[in-house]
C-alpha positions in Angstrom: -48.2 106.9 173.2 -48.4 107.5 169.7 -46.1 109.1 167.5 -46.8 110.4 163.9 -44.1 112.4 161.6 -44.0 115.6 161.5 -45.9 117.6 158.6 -43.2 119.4 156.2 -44.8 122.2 154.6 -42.8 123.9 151.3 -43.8 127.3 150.3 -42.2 128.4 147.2 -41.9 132.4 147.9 -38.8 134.2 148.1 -37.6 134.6 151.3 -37.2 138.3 151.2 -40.5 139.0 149.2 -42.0 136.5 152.7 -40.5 139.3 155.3 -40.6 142.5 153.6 -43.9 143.5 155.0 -42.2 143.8 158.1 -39.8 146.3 157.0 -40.6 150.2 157.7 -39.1 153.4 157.9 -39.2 157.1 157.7 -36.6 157.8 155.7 -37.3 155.0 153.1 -34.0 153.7 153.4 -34.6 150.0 154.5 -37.5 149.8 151.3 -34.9 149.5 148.4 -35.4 148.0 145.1 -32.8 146.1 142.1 -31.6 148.1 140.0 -30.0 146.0 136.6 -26.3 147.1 136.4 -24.6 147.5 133.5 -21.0 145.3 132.2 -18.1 147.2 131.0 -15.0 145.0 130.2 -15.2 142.8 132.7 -16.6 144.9 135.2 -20.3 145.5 137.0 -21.2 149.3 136.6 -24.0 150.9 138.3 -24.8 155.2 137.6 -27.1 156.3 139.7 -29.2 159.0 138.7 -28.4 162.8 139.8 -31.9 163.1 141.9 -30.3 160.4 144.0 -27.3 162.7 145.2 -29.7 165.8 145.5 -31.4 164.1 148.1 -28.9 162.8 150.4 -26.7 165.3 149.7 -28.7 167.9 151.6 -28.0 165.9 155.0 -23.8 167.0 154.6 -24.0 170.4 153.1 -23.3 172.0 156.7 -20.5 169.2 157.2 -16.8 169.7 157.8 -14.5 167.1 157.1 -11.5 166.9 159.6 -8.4 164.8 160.3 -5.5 164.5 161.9 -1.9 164.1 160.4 -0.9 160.3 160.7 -2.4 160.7 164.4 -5.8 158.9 164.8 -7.3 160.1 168.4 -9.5 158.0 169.9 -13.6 158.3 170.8 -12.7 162.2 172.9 -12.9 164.0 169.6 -16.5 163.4 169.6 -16.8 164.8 172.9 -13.9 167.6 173.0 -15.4 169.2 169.9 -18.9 169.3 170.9 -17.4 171.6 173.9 -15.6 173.6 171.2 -18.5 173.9 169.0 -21.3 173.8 170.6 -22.2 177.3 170.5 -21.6 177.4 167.1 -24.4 174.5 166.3 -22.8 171.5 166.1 -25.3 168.6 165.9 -23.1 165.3 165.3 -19.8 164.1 165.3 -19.0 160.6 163.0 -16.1 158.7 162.0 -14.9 156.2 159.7 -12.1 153.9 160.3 -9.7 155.5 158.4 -9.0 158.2 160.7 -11.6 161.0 159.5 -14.2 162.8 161.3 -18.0 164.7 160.1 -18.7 167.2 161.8 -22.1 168.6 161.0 -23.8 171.9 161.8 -27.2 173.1 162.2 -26.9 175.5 159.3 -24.2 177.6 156.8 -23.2 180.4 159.0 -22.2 178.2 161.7 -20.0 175.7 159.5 -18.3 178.8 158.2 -18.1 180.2 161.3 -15.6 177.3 162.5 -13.8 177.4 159.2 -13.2 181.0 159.2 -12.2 181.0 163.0 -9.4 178.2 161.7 -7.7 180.4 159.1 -7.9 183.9 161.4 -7.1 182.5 164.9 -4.9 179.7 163.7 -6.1 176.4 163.5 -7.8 173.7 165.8 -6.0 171.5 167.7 -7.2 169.1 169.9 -4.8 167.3 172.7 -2.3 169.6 170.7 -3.2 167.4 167.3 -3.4 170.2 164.8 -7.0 169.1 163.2 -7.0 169.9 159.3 -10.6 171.0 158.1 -12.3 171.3 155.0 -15.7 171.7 153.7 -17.5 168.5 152.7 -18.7 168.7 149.0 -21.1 166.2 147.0 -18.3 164.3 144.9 -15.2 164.6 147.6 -12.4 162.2 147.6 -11.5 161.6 150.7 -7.3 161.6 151.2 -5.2 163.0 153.4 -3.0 165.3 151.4 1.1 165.5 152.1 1.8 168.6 153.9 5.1 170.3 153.3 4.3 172.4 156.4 1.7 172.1 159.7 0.9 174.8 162.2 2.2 173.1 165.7 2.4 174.9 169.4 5.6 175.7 170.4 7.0 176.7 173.7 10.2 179.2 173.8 11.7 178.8 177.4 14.0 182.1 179.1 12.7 184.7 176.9 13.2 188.0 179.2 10.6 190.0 180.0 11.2 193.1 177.9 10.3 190.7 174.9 7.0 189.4 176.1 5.1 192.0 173.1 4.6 191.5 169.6 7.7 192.8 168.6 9.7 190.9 170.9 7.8 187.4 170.0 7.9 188.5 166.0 11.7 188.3 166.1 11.6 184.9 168.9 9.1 182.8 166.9 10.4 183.5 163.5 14.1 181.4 164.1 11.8 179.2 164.7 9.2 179.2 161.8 6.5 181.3 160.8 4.6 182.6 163.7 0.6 182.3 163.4 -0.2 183.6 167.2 0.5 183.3 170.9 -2.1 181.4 173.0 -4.4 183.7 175.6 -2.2 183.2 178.5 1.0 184.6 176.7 -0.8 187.6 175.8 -2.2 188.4 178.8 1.8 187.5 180.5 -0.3 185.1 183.2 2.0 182.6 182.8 5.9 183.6 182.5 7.4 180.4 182.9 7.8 179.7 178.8 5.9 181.2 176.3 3.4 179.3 173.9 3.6 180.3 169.8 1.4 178.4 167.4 4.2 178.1 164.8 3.6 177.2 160.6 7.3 174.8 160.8 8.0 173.7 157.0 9.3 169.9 156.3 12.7 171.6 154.4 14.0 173.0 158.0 15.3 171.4 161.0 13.2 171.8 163.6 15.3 174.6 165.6 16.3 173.4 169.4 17.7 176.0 171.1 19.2 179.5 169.6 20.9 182.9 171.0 18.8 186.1 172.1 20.9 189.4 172.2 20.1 191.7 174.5 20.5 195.5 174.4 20.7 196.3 177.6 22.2 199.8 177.0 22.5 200.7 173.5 24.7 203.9 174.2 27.3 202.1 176.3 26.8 199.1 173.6 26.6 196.6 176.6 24.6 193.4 175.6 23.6 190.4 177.1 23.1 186.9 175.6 20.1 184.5 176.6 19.8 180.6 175.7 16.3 179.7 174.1 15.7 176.6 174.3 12.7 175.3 172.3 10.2 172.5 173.0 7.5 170.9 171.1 4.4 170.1 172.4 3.8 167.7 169.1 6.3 166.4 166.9 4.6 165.3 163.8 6.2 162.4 161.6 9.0 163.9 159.0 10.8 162.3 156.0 13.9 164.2 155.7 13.7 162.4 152.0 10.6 164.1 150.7 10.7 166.4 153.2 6.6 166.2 154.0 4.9 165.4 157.2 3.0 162.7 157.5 5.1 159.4 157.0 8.9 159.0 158.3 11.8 158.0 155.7 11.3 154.7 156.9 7.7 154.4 155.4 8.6 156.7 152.5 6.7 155.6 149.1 9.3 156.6 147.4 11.9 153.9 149.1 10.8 150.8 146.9 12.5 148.0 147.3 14.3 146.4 144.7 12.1 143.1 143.1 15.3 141.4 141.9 14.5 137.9 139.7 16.9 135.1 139.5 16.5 133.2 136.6 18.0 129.8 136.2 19.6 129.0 132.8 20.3 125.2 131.8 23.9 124.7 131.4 23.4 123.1 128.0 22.1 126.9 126.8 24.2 129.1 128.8 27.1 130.5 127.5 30.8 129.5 129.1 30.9 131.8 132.6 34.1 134.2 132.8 35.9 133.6 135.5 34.2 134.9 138.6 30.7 134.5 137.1 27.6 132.0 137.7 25.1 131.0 135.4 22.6 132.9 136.6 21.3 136.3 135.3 19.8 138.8 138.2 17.0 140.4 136.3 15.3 143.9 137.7 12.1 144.8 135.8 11.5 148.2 135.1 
């Protein structure tokens, strides 16, 4: 059989200007085109032009941005809030990887709708994470700010029945913190096993364990009766009794820096005589 070398064609087009016909899309997105940056210092600068914001920003102007303090949940958020929200338009629900989530409605009334339900009713939790929400805008940084205080569900334990009203719970919840509401099943007294309060608990106080309820039981005879609350909470969010913020313990704090301490070694021939007690070497700490 005969054999002959193979033929090695070279074509001397760009790769990308080769394939690009095959490229397509209805949005545009995949057809893009160089733009010459600019150099300032030693840097590459590029400044889009404003009509390029306009038109994407239109896609997010009926988003929320959401987030949970130091808690990332995982892939249920997606799924939990379209059950929340769903009749309020929701359309999508993305993420990034560092721990915030889009949520984006079908139009304005709906997006304010959720926001609006957040500051009247208290705000969102999900799995008892309280969810911090805040409208997107073109030009948003997005951080996680330090909270002095967070709204958290609390559950008061023994509280007698003659308390179970608004009057009763005002005085309860406030040893604890600042009371934002009690959840539908402590309103309606269906369930009298503990009590559930959506406290406002600020980073300056200990959270509050247990405390005394005084009864009047006959305010004539001046006959009173003392009950134990005991207090749980169904999320304890991460404290630094240093800052006093939520969000990072004392451990963590950015404010705990360690100390970068430089030895630096002196040759005997330059260093003056030690004192008695003292090495030639100088411990440096830079400011």
């Amino acid at each position: 059989m005969r054999h002959t070398n193979p033929i090695v064609v070279q074509f001397n087009v760009n790769y990308f200007d080769f394939v690009k016909g095959n490229f397509s899309g209805s949005s545009g997105l995949r057809r893009l085109h160089f733009c010459q940056p600019i150099i300032v210092g030693s840097r590459k600068v590029v400044s889009p032009p404003v009509r390029a914001a306009l038109d994407c920003a239109k896609e997010w102007q009926f988003c929320l941005v959401g987030y949970f303090i130091k808690k990332r949940l995982p892939t249920v958020v997606s799924s939990l809030a379209k059950k929340l929200w769903a009749s309020k338009g929701l359309c999508d629900v993305l993420a990034n990887d560092q721990g915030f989530y889009f949520f984006k409605f079908s139009d304005e009334k709906s997006c304010l709708s959720v926001l609006e339900d957040g500051l009247e009713d208290g705000p969102w939790h999900i799995y008892e994470k309280t969810l911090i929400l805040k409208r997107w805008k073109s030009g948003m940084v997005l951080s996680k700010a330090s909270h002095s205080s967070v709204p958290i569900w609390v559950k008061p334990f023994n509280v007698p029945f003659e308390y179970w009203n608004a009057e009763g719970f005002s005085h309860v919840a406030s040893v604890i913190g600042r009371q934002v509401h009690v959840d539908s099943l402590t309103e309606s007294r269906k369930k009298v096993y503990y009590a559930r309060v959506c406290m406002e608990i600020d980073a300056s106080d200990d959270l509050v364990e247990s405390f005394d309820l005084v009864s009047h039981l006959d305010v004539n005879a001046g006959v009173t009766q003392t009950f134990e609350i005991k207090v749980k909470y169904q999320w304890r969010p991460q404290m630094c009794m240093k800052c006093r913020i939520f969000g990072h313990s004392e451990p963590s704090c950015p404010s705990l820096k360690p100390w970068n301490v430089h030895l630096v070694l002196i040759p005997t021939s330059e260093a003056p005589a030690p004192m008695v007690g003292e090495e030639p070497i100088r411990k440096s700490i830079p400011p």
